[in-house]
N, C-alpha and C positions, 0 to 999 in steps of 0.2 A: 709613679705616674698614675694619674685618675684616666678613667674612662667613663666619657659622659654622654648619654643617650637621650633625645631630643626628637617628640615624638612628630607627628603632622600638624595639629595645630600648633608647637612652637615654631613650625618653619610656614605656616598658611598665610602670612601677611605678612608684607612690609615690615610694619612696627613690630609685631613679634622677633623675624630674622633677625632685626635690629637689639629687642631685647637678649635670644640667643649671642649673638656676638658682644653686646657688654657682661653677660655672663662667663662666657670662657676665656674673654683674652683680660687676665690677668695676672700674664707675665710666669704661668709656669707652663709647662711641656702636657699635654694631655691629648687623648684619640677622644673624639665628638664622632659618634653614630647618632645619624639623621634618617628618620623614617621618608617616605614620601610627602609631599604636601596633602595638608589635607583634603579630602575627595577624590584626589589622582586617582588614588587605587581603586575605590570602586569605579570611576570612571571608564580607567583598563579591563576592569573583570567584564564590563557589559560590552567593551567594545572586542575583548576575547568572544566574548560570549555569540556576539553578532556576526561574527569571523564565521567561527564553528555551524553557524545554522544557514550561514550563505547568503546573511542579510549584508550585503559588500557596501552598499550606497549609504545605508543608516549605520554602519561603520567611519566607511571615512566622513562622514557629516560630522559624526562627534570628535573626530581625532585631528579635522578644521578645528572645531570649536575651542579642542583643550588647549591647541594651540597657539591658537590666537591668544585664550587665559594667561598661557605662560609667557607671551608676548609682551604682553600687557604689564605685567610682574616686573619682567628683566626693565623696559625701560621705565618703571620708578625706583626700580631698586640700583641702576645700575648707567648712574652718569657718564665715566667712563667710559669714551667711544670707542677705545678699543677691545677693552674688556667686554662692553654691551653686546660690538659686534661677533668679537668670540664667542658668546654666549647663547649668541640667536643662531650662529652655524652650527653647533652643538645641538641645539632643540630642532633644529631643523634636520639634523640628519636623525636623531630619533624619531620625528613623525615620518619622515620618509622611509625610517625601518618599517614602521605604523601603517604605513600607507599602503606599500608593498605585501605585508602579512594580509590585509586586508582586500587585496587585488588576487592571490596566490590563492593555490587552494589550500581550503581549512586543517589543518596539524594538529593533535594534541598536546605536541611538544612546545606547538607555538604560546600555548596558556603562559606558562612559565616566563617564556623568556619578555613576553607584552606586557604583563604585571609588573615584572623587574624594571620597568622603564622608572616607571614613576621615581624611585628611589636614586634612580642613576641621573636624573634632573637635577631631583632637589642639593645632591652632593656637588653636583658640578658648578651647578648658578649661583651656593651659597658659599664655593669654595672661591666663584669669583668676586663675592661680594667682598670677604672678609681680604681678597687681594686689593682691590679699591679700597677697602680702610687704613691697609697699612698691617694690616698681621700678617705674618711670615706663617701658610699656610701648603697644605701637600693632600692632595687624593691617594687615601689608599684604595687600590678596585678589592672589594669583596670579592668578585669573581676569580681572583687571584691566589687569595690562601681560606674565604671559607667552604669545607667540605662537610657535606653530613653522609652517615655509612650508610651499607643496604639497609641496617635497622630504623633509618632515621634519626641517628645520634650524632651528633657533633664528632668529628674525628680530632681530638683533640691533640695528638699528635702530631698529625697531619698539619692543625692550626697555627701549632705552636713555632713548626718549623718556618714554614711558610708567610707565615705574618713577617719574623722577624728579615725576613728575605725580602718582603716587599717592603719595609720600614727602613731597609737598609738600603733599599734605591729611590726610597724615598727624596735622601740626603734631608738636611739638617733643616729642623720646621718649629716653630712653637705649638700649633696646631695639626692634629692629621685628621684627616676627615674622610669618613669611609662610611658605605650603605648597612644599613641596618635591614633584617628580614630577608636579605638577598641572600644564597648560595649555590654549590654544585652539588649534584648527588654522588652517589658513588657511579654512575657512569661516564662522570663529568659533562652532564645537560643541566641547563639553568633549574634551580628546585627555588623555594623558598623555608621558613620555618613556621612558615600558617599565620594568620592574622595577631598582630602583637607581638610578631619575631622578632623586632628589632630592639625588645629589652633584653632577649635572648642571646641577642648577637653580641651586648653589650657584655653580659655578663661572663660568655664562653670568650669573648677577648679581656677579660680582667683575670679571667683565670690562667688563660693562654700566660698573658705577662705578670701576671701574680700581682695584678695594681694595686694600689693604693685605696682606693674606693671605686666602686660603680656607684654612679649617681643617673637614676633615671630621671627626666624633665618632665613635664607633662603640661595641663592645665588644671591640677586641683591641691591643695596644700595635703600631701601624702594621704596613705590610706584613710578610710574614715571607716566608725565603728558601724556604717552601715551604709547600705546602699544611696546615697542622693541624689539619686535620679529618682527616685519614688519615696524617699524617709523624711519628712524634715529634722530639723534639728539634728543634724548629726556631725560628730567632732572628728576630727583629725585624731589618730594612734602615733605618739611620742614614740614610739621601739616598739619593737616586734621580736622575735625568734625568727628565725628560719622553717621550723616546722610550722611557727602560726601563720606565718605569710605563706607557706608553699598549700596550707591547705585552705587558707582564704583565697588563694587565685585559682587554685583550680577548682575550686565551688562557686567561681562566680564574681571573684573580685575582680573587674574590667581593668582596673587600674595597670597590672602587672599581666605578663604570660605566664601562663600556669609551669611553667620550666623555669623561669626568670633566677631562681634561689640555687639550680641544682647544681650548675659549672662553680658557683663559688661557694656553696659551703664548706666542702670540706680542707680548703684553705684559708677558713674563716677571715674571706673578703667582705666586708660590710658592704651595704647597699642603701641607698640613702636615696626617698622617693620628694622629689620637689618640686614647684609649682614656679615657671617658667613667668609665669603674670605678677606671682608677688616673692621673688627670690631670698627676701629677707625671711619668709618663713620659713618654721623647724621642720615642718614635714614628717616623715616617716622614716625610723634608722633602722633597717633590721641586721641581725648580726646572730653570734650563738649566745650572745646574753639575753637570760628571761627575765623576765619581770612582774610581780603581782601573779598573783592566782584567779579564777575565776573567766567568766567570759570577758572577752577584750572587742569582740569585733562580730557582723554579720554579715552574709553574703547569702545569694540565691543565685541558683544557676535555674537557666528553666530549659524547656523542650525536651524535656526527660520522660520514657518510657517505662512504665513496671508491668513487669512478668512475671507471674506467679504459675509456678511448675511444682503440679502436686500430681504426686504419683506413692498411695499409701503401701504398694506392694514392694516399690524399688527403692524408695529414699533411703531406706538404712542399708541398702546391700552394697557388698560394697563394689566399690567402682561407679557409683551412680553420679556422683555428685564431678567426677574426672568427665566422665562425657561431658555431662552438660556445660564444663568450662572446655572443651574440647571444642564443643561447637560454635562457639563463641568466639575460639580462638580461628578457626576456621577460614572465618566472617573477618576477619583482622575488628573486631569490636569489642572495644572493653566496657566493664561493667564498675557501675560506681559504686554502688550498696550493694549491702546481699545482708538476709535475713532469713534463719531457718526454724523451720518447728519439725514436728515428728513425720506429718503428713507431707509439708510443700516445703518449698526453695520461692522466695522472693528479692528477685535485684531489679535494679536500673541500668538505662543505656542510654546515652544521650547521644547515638550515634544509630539511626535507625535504616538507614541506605540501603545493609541487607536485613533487613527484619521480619520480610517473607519469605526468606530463604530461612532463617534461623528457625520460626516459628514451624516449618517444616520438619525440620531435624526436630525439633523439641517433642512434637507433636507425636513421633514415633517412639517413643518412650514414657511417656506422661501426659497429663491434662493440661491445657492454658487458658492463665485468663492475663487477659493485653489491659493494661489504662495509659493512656496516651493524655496530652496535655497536664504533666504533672511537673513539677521545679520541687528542688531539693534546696531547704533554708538549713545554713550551716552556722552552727553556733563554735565561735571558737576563739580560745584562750588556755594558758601554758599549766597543765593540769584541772580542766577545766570539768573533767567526770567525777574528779575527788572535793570539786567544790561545796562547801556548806550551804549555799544558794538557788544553787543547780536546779537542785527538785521544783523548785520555783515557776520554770519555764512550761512544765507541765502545769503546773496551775492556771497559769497564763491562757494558756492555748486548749480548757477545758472543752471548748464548744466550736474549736477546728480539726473536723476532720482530716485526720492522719493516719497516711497507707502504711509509710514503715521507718523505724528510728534505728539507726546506727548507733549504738552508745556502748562506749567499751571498747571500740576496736584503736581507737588512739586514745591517749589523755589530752589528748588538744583541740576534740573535733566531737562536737554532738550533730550527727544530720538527720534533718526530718523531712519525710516522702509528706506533699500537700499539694493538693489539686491546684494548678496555677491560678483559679479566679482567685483563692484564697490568699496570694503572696502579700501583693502588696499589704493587707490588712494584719496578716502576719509580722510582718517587716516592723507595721507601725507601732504595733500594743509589744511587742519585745521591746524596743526600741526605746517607749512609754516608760516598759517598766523596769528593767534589768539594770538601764545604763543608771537608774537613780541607785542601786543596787551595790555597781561596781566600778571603786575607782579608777578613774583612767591614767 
């Protein structure tokens, strides 16, 4: 069995839902995770957000409006008057949960479960649709078998059990259709797996049933060897590794969630990233096969923090360098670079929440110096430090200032610390010049 993931813009229109349902019903047995439609979800965070601060009126103004939107959706998507009207009782008893949170007083617990809406829409409306076409079709609830631990991990045991429990009260479907980014925590209160969970969700259920493929959907023909939101000319990546993709998403590839690779590697489940709009294309296959040498791909991540902690007396004693990831650890904040000399310690954080807390602790042991607005451009391909070409990129980038380079610490991953006005123009002259460099 495949499991196939379908992000908001494949389920945000009409024609889209329509192109999702000639994509999966092709007469074999497969689980479809559907994100929210697109905009839901921020829609819910502001209308969370307006809860929380006691703005009740410009709450439910907007939880009218989204739902008039999905009003609006159901009857052109959904002819059938009986179908139609099950479907509007459905969305109507969710904004009336909506309504209610909104009336009540403000919960932090209610974040979670008002976010969750979204997802719990798009699976119901679209699981009515594909009953109006005629595919034999079944809701699995997320909320049923997926769990993440106190750690924040996936309890994969947990999943594995329990999925097959609700699959099996399922009864007999061609399609099953269940919420992507949804979950319980380990206290069993609604949680999520943070923005982009739902390729996440995909992937820890191909693992759970050891599928056949995970195929994420999206709206772009699989990864591209660099950002297109800001690169032109940039091409689609044929295959991947697994460590090339796990470390293009977490520097920065939008595409994928920076977890997306980790439930299925090590039962080398393929993953195969496709474009919802033009389905005949190859897209992007990652798997444990590598392929070619050399840089294959770029990404930037931005809103990145550097810290440089010099302290000439302490750096080499030892136990110095334990604190300072102590403190960090403290902070629940991790760090993405780190670069040493004899005198200082410099890394990045791209999680700054408690950063006046940390900079205190730090500040009692050694010197600091803060730069804020910086993005880290990650260069990466499968042995990509032992490349003949390599040195190259520094040529490139003679006359862009650069805080600090990562190189060495993986074969797959060159990163470079650069002031964010710098990015895009970074992005472009790599981009210029490398890809003429190295085949794709």
């Amino acid at each position: 069995m495949k499991v196939l993931k379908f992000g908001g813009t494949s389920v945000g229109s009409v024609e889209n839902m329509l192109n999702v349902k000639n994509i999966i019903n092709d007469g074999t047995k497969k689980v479809v995770v559907l994100s929210a439609m697109s905009g839901t979800t921020n829609q819910l965070v502001a209308i969370a957000k307006d809860i929380k601060s006691n703005q009740s009126s410009l709450a439910i103004d907007q939880i009218s409006k989204l739902k008039n939107t999905y009003f609006e959706v159901i009857d052109t998507l959904l002819y059938n008057e009986a179908l139609n009207k099950e479907t509007k009782s459905y969305v109507s008893e969710v904004f009336g949960f909506l309504t209610e949170c909104a009336s009540g007083v403000p919960s932090v617990l209610l974040d979670n479960q008002i976010v969750a809406q979204g997802e719990l829409l798009s699976t119901f409306m679209f699981n009515s649709f594909l009953k109006q076409e005629g595919v034999q079709s079944a809701l699995l609830p997320a909320l049923d078998f997926m769990r993440i631990d106190s750690f924040k991990e996936p309890d994969i045991d947990y999943i594995k059990e329990k999925f097959q429990v609700v699959l099996n009260e399922a009864g007999s479907a061609d399609i099953y259709i269940t919420q992507g980014f949804i979950c319980l925590d380990a206290d069993g209160e609604v949680s999520n797996l943070q923005r982009g969970g739902s390729d996440y969700t995909a992937t820890i259920i191909g693992a759970a049933i050891l599928a056949e493929e995970v195929q994420i959907w999206t709206d772009i023909d699989g990864m591209h060897n660099n950002d297109p939101r800001y690169v032109e000319n940039t091409n689609p990546i044929s295959n991947l590794s697994f460590d090339e993709a796990a470390e293009l998403a977490y520097f920065g590839a939008k595409i994928l969630h920076p977890q997306t690779v980790t439930p299925v590697r090590a039962d080398s489940i393929p993953v195969r990233l496709k474009n919802t709009m033009n389905p005949e294309a190859h897209g992007t296959l990652i798997s444990s096969k590598t392929s070619g040498d050399g840089i294959k791909a770029i990404a930037a991540k931005d809103g990145i923090t550097a810290i440089k902690i010099k302290s000439a007396r302490m750096l080499q004693a030892h136990g110095f360098l334990k604190k300072v990831f102590e403190i960090f650890e403290t902070y629940q904040t991790s760090i993405d670079m780190i670069t040493t000399s004899e005198v200082a310690v410099s890394l990045t954080i791209d999680d700054d929440e408690n950063l006046d807390k940390i900079l205190v602790e730090l500040q009692k042991i050694a010197s600091i110096e803060v730069d804020k607005n910086q993005s880290i451009v990650c260069l990466v391909g499968h042995a990509v430090v032992n490349h003949q070409e390599t040195y190259k990129l520094f040529q490139i980038l003679q006359d862009v200032k650069i805080r600090m380079i990562s190189y060495g610490g993986s074969n797959n991953n060159i990163s470079l610390l650069i002031d964010s006005n710098d990015k895009i123009n970074t992005l472009q002259r790599l981009n210029n010049y490398l890809f003429e460099l190295v085949p794709q």
